[in-house]
KEKE-3310 file (N, C-alpha, C; in steps of 0.2 Angstrom, whole numbers, plus 5000, padded with zeros to 4 digits):
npx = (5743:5735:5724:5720:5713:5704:5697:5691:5683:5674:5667:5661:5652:5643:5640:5633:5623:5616:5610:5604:5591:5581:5577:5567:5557:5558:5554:5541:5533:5537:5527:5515:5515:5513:5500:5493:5494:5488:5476:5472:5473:5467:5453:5455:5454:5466:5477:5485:5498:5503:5504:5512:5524:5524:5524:5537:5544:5542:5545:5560:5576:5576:5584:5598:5594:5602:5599:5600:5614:5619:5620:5622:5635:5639:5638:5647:5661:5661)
npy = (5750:5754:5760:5752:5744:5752:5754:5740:5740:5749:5743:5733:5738:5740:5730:5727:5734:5732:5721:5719:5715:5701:5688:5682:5692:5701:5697:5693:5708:5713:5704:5709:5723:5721:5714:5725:5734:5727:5725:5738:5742:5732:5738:5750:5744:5738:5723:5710:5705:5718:5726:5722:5725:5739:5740:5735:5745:5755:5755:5752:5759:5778:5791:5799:5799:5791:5778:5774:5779:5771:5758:5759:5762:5751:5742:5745:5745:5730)
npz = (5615:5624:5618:5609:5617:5624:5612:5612:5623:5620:5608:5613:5625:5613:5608:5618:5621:5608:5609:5620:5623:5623:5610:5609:5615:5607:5595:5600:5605:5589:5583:5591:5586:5571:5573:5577:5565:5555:5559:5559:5546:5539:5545:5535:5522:5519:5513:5524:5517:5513:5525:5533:5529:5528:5541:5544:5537:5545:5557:5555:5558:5556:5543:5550:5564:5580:5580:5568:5564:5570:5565:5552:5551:5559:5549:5540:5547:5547)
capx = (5739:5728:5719:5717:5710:5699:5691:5688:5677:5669:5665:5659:5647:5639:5636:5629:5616:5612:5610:5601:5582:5583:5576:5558:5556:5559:5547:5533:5533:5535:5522:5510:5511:5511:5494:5489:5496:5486:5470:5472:5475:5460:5447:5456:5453:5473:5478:5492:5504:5505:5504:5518:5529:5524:5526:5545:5546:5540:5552:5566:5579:5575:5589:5600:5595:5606:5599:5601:5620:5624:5618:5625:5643:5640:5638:5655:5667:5661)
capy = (5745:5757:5761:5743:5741:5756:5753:5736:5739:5752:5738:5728:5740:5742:5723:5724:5738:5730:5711:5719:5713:5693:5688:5679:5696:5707:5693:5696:5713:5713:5701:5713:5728:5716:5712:5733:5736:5724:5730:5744:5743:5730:5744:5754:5739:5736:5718:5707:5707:5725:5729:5719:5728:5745:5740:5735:5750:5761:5750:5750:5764:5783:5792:5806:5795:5789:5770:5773:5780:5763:5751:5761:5762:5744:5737:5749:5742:5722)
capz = (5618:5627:5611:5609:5623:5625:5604:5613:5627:5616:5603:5618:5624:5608:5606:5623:5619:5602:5610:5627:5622:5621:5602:5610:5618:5601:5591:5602:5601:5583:5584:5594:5581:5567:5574:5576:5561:5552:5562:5556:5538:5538:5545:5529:5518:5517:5515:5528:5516:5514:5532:5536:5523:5532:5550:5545:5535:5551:5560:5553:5561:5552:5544:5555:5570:5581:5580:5560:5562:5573:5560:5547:5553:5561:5543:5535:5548:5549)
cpx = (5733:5723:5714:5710:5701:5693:5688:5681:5671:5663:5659:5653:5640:5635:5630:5621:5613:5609:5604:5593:5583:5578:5567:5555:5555:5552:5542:5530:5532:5528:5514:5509:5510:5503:5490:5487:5489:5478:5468:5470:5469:5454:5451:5454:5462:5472:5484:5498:5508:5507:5510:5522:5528:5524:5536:5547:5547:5545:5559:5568:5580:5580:5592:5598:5600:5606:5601:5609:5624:5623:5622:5633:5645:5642:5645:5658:5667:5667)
cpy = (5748:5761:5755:5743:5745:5756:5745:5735:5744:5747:5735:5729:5743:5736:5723:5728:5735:5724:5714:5716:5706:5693:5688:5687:5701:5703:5694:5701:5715:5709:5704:5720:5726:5717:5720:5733:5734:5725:5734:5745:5738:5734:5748:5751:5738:5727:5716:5709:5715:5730:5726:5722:5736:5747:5737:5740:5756:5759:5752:5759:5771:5788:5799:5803:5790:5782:5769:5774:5774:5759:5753:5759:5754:5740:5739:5746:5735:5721)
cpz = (5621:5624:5608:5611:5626:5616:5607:5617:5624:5611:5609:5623:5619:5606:5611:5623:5614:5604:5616:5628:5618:5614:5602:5611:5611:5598:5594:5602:5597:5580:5585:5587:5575:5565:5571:5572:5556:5554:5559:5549:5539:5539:5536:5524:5514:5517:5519:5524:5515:5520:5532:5533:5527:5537:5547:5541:5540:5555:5560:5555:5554:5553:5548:5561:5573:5579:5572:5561:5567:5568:5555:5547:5555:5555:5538:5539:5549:5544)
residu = (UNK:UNK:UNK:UNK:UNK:UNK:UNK:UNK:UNK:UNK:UNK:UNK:UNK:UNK:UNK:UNK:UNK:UNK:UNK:UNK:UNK:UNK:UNK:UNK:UNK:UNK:UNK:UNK:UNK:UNK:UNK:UNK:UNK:UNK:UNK:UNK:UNK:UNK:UNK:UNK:UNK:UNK:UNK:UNK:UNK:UNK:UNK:UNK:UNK:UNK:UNK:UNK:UNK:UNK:UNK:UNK:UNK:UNK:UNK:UNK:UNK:UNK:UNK:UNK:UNK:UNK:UNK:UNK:UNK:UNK:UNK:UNK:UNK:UNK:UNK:UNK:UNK:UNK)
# end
């Protein structure tokens, strides 16, 4: 029971660090470097949809990092 108990609140802290930034809050953000992004790669003569494709590749959690081995692990025991 107290293995339970203690795999529970572990779970429970991990939703709570993954959930801690409300969704408006992430979208704005992603929003803002979206924008940079697209800034940026326009002075380079990139186009939007490319940009967007390289801000969620920059984005997205890189491997041997921690934020990469919670995703990773999250998606093996759902």
């Amino acid at each position: 029971m107290e293995r339970i108990s203690q795999t529970l609140t572990q779970r429970v802290k991990e939703l709570a660090e993954r959930y801690a930034t409300p969704l408006p809050q992430m979208s704005s953000r992603v929003a803002e470097l979206e924008a940079k992004g697209n800034g940026h790669l326009a002075r380079m003569g990139g186009d939007e949809a490319s940009s967007t494709m390289r801000l969620l590749l920059f984005l997205r959690p890189q491997k041997g990092t921690e934020e990469h081995r919670k995703r990773t692990t999250a998606k093996v025991t759902r």
